[in-house]
C-alpha positions in Angstrom: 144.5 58.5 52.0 142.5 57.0 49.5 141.7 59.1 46.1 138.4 59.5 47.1 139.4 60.3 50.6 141.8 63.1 48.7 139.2 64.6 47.0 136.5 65.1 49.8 139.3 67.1 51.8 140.4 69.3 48.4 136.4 69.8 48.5 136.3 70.8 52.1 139.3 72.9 51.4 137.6 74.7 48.5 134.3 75.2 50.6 136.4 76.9 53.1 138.4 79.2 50.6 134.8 80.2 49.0 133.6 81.2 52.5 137.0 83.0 53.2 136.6 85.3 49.4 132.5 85.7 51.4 134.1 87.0 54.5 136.5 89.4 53.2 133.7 91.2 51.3 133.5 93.4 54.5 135.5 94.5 57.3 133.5 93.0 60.0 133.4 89.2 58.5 137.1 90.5 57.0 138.5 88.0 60.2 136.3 85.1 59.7 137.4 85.4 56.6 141.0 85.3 57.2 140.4 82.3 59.5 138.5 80.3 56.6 141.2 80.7 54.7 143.7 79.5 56.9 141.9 76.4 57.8 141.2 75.6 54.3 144.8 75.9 53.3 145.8 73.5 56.1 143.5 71.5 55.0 144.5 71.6 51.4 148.7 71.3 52.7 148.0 68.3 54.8 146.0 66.3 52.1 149.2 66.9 50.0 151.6 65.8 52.3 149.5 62.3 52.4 150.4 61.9 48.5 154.6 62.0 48.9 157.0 60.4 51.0 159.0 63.7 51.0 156.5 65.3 53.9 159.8 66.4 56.2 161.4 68.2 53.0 157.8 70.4 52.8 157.5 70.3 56.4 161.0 72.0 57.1 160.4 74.5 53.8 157.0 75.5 55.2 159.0 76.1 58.4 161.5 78.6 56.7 158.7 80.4 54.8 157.0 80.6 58.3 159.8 82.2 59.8 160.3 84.8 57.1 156.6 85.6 56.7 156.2 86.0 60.2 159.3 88.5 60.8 157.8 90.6 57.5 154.4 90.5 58.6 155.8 92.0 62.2 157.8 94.8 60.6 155.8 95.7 57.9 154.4 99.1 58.2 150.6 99.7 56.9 151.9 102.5 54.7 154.5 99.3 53.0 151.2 96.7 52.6 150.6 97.5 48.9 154.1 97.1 48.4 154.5 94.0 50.1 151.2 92.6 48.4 153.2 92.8 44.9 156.3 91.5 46.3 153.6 88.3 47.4 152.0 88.5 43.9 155.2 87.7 42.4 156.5 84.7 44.7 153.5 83.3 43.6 154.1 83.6 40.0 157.3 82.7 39.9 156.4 79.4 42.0 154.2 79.1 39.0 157.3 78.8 36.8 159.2 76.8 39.1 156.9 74.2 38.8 156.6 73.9 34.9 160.0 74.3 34.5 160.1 70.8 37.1 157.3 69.6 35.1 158.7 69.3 31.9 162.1 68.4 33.4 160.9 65.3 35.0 157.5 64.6 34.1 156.8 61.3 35.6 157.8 62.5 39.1 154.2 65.0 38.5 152.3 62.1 38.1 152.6 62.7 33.7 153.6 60.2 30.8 157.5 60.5 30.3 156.3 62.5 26.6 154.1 65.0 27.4 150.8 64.9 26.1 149.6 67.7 24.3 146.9 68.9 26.8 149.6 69.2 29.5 151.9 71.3 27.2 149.1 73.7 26.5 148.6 74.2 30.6 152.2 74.4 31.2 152.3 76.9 28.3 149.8 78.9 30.4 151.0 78.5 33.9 154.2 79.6 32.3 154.0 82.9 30.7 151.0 83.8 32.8 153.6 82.9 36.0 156.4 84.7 34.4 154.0 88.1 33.5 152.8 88.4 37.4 156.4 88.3 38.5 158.1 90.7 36.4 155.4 93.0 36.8 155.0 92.4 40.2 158.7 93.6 40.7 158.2 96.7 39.3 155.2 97.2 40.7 156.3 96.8 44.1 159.5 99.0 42.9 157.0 101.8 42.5 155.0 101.4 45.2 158.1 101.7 47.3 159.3 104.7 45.9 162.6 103.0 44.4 161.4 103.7 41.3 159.9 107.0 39.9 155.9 106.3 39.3 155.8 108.2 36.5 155.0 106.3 33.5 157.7 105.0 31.2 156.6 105.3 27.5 158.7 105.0 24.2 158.2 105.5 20.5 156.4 102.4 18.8 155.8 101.2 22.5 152.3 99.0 22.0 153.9 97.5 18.7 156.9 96.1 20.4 154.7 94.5 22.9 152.4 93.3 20.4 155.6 91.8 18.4 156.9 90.4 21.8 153.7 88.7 22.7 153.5 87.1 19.3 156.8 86.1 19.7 155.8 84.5 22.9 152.7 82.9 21.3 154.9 81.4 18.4 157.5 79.5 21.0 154.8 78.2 22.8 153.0 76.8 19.8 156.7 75.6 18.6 157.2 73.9 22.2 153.1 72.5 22.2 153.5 70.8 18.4 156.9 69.8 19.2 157.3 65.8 19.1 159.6 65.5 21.9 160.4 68.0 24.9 161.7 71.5 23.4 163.7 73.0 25.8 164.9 75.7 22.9 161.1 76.9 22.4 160.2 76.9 26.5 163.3 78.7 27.6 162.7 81.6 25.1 158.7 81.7 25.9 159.6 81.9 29.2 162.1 84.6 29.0 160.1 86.7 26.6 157.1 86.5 29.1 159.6 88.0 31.9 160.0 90.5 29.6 156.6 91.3 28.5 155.8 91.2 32.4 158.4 93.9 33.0 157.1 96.3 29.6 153.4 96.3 30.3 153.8 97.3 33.8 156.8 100.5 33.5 153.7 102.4 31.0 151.2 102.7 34.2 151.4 105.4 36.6 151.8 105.9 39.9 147.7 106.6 40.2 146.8 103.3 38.4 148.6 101.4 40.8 146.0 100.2 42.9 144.3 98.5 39.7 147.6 97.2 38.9 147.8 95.2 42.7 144.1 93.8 41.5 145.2 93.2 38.4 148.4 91.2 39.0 146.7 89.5 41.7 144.3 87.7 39.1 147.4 86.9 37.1 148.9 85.0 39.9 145.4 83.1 40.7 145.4 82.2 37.2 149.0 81.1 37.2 148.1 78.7 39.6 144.7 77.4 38.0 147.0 76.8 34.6 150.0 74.5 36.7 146.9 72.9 38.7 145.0 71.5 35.4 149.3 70.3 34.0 149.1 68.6 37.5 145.5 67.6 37.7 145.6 68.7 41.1 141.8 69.7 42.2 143.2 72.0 44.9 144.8 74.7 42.5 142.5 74.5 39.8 139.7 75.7 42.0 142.4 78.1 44.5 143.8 79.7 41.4 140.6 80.3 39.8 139.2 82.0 42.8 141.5 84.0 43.1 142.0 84.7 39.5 137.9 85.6 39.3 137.5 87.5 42.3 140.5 89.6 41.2 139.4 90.2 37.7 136.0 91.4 39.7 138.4 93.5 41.8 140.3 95.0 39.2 137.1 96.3 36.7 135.5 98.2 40.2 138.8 99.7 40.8 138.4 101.1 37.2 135.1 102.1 37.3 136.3 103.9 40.4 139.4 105.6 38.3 137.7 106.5 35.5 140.2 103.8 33.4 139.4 101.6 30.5 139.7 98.2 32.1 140.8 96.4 28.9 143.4 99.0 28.4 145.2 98.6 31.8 145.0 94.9 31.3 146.9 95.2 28.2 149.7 97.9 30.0 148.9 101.5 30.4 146.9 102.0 27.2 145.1 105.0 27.6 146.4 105.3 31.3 147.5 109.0 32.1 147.9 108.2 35.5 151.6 110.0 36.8 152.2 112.8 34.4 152.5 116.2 35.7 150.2 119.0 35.6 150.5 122.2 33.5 151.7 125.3 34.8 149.1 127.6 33.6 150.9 130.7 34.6 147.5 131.8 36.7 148.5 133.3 40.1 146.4 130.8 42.8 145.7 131.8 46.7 144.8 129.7 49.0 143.5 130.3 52.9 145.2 128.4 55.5 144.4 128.4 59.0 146.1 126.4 62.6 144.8 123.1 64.4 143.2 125.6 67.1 140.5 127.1 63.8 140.2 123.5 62.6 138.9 122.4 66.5 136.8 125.4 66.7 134.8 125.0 63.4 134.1 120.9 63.9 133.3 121.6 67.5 130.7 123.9 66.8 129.4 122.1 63.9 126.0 119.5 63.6 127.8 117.4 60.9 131.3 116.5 60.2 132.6 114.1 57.4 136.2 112.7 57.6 137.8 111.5 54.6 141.7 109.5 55.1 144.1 109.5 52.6 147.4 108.3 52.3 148.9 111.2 54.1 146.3 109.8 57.0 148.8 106.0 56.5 152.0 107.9 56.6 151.5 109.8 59.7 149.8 106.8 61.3 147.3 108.7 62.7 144.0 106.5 62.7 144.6 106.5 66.3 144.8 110.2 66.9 141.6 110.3 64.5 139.6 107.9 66.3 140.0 109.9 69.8 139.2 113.3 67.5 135.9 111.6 66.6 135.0 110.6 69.8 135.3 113.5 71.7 133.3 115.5 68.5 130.4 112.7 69.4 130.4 113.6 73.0 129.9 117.1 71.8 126.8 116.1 69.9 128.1 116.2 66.4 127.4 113.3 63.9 130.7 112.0 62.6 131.5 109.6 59.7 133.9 108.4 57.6 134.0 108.8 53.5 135.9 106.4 51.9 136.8 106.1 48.3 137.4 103.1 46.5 141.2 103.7 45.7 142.4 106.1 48.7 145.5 105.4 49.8 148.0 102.5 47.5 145.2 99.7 47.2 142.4 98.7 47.4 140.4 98.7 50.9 143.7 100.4 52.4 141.7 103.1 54.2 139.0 100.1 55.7 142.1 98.6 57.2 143.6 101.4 58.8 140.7 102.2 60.3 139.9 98.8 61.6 143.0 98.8 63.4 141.7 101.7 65.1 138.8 100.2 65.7 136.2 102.9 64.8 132.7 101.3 64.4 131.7 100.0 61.3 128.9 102.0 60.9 130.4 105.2 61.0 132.1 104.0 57.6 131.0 105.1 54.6 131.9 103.9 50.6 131.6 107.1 48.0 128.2 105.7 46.6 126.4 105.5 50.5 127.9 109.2 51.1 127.9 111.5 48.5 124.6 112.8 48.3 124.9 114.1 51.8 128.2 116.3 51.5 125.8 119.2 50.8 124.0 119.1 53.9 127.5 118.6 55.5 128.7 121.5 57.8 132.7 120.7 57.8 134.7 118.2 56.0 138.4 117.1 57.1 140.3 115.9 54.5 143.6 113.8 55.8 146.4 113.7 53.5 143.2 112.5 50.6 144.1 114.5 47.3 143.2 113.2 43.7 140.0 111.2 44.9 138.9 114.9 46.1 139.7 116.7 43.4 137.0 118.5 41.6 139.1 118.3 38.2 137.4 115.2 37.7 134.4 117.1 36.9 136.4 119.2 34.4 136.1 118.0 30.9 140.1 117.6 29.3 141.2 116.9 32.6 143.4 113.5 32.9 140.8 112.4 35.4 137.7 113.3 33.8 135.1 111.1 34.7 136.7 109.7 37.7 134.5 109.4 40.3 135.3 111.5 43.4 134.2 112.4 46.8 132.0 115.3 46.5 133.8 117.1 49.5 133.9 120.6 47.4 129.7 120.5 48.3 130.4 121.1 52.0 129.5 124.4 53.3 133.1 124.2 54.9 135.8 122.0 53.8 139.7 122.1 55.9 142.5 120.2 54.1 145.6 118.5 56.1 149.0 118.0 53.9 152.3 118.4 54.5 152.2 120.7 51.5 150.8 122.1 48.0 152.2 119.6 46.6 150.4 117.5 44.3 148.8 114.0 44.6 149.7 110.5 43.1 148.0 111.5 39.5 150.5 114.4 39.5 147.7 117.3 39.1 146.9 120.2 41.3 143.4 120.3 43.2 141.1 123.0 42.5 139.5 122.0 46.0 142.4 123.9 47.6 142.1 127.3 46.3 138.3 127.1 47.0 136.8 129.9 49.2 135.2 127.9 51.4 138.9 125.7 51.8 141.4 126.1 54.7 144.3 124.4 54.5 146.4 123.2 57.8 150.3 122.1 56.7 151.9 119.5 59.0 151.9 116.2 59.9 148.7 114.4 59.8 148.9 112.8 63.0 150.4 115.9 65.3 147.8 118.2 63.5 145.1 115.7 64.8 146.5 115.9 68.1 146.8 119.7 68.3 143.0 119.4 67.3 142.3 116.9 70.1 143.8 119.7 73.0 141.9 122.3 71.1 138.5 120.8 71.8 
């Protein structure tokens, strides 16, 4: 293919990538979207191919990838998806580093003067440490999600200042490698490695609740990653894929703040501020709580005029979307208006709750965000809470509290409100939930799904 020829199908590509970020900006485009993007990255793969005789070495790698992503993507459960987005996340950046380290190995195979010019030191630089970052602290981020390691947040003395030191220490072998006359292999090697590092030490200081800005946040790392390598490689296709994916995850990442309550420049820079995983205090105050069986639960929604339904994760673990979707449908034959509240960051990540639901295929329209909802849990006769905890709970309102300022679902404004957990235990931010001891409160103990169910025969 001709350069020209090359760069009207990167364009094409890019065109299709934009419309595929526009599709996924709601869940009924969210497949057109996926299918943009598809077609846009075999677009961009089999423009590349035309630039390198070595076509059956990428042909027989994209194979094995294939392969692998295909038996994952069968397996995977919806509860594992956040944790199998940060495993993704940190392929990508550590592709990123792959390719810089072959860069300034062998430059003239990238299509770069034998002595690196200083403009292509400064983006490999970049690609570099920014590659390195997203896959240490993809690791441990998908370490927490998974429950292999505790999501409490690690935190030592003179924390910030070592990270501070090691960034500068970072900064200073990159600007040794950048002004150095001939290839520095000293001055990239320990950038490199002090990036893993730095990767790994702002991640282990965010909890457990700020882990859904974390999968935002690392995913603009990665898009970024690949923007930086794209510009060493003045490949068109990168620049403009790692930037839109960079963008639209730096986008991502300040919403999921707002919706947490967290300073978005502090969780950028690793946990500062972040008090997301730390236990609550024991008070010593005696608290009751009113609990009640499937059979009350059917009895109240099946005599009620409105009925909100808000999924948490415990709602992902049981896998009980199903069992929810045939609850709300026989409630609507019964004449009661039923709809779904959803909150920004319920469940691991963002839009989890959208997905789940999707797969159920309830209708869009009984699908609510916080900001469309909230005013009417007032007028609301019963809301069911599934396995939902800290983006419920009324501490948020409370000032002192860890989540002050957090923006919740208002379900505590419902004339009745019935909660389904496995226990008392407390949520992901590690606090207990006022909402539980309410009056008005019932809670139901069991398993989200065969709760559901019980409440399915009941009606």
């Amino acid at each position: 293919m001709s350069a020209n020829m090359v760069a009207l199908a990167y364009l094409v590509a890019s065109v299709f990538f934009i419309l595929a970020l526009k599709g996924l900006s709601s869940p009924e485009s969210a497949r057109r979207g996926n299918v943009f993007g598809m077609l846009g990255m075999l677009i961009a793969v089999a423009t590349t191919m035309t630039l390198t005789d070595n076509w059956m070495l990428i042909i027989g790698c994209i194979a094995i990838g294939a392969v692998i992503g295909t038996i994952i993507a069968k397996r995977v459960q919806m509860t594992a998806m956040p944790e199998l987005v940060a495993f993704m996340h940190s392929l990508v950046g550590l592709a990123a580093v792959f390719i810089a380290i072959a860069a300034v190995n062998n430059p003239v195979s990238f299509g770069l003067p034998a002595v690196l010019p200083a403009g292509s030191k400064l983006e490999l630089f970049l690609g570099t440490f920014i590659g390195a970052m997203t896959w240490s602290g993809s690791v441990i981020a998908f370490l927490k999600l998974s429950g292999r390691m505790s999501g409490t947040p690690i935190i030592f003395t003179g924390q910030h200042m070592f990270n501070l030191l090691l960034a500068i220490l970072m900064i200073g072998f990159g600007l040794w490698f950048f002004f150095s006359e001939t290839t520095n292999w000293t001055a990239f090697i320990a950038m490199t490695a002090i990036a893993f590092l730095l990767g790994f030490l702002i991640i282990i200081p965010i909890g457990g609740a700020d882990m859904p800005v974390v999968i935002s946040m690392l995913n603009s790392y990665s898009g970024w990653a690949a923007a930086g390598i794209g510009f060493s490689l003045g490949n068109p296709m990168l620049i403009i894929a790692g930037s839109l994916v960079g963008s639209s995850g730096a986008i991502l990442s300040y919403i999921m703040c707002k919706a947490m309550n967290r300073p978005f420049l502090s969780v950028i820079l690793g946990g500062f501020g972040s008090d997301g995983g730390t236990a609550a205090v024991d008070d010593g105050t005696q608290k009751t709580y009113r609990s009640g069986s499937a059979e009350d639960a059917a009895f109240l929604m099946g005599n009620a005029d409105s009925v909100i339904i808000i999924p948490g994760y415990g709602l992902a673990v049981a896998r009980a979307q199903h069992a929810v979707k045939e609850l709300a449908e026989m409630l609507h034959e019964k004449g009661v208006n039923v709809r779904f509240a959803i909150h920004p960051v319920a469940g691991r990540m963002p839009g989890h709750m959208n997905v789940l639901l999707a797969e159920a295929e309830i209708p869009y329209e009984q699908v609510l965000e916080m900001e469309e909802i909230n005013s009417d849990f007032s007028n609301t006769d019963v809301v069911l809470v599934l396995g939902a905890n800290d983006v419920v709970n009324p501490a948020a309102n409370v000032p002192g509290s860890p989540i002050y300022g957090m923006p919740i679902l208002e379900a505590h404004k419902a004339r009745t409100v019935m909660v389904v957990k496995r226990s008392m235990g407390v949520g992901y931010a590690g606090l207990d939930n006022d909402l539980f001891y309410m009056d008005k409160t019932m809670m139901i103990f069991g398993d989200a799904k065969k709760v559901v169910e019980n409440m399915v025969k009941a009606i």
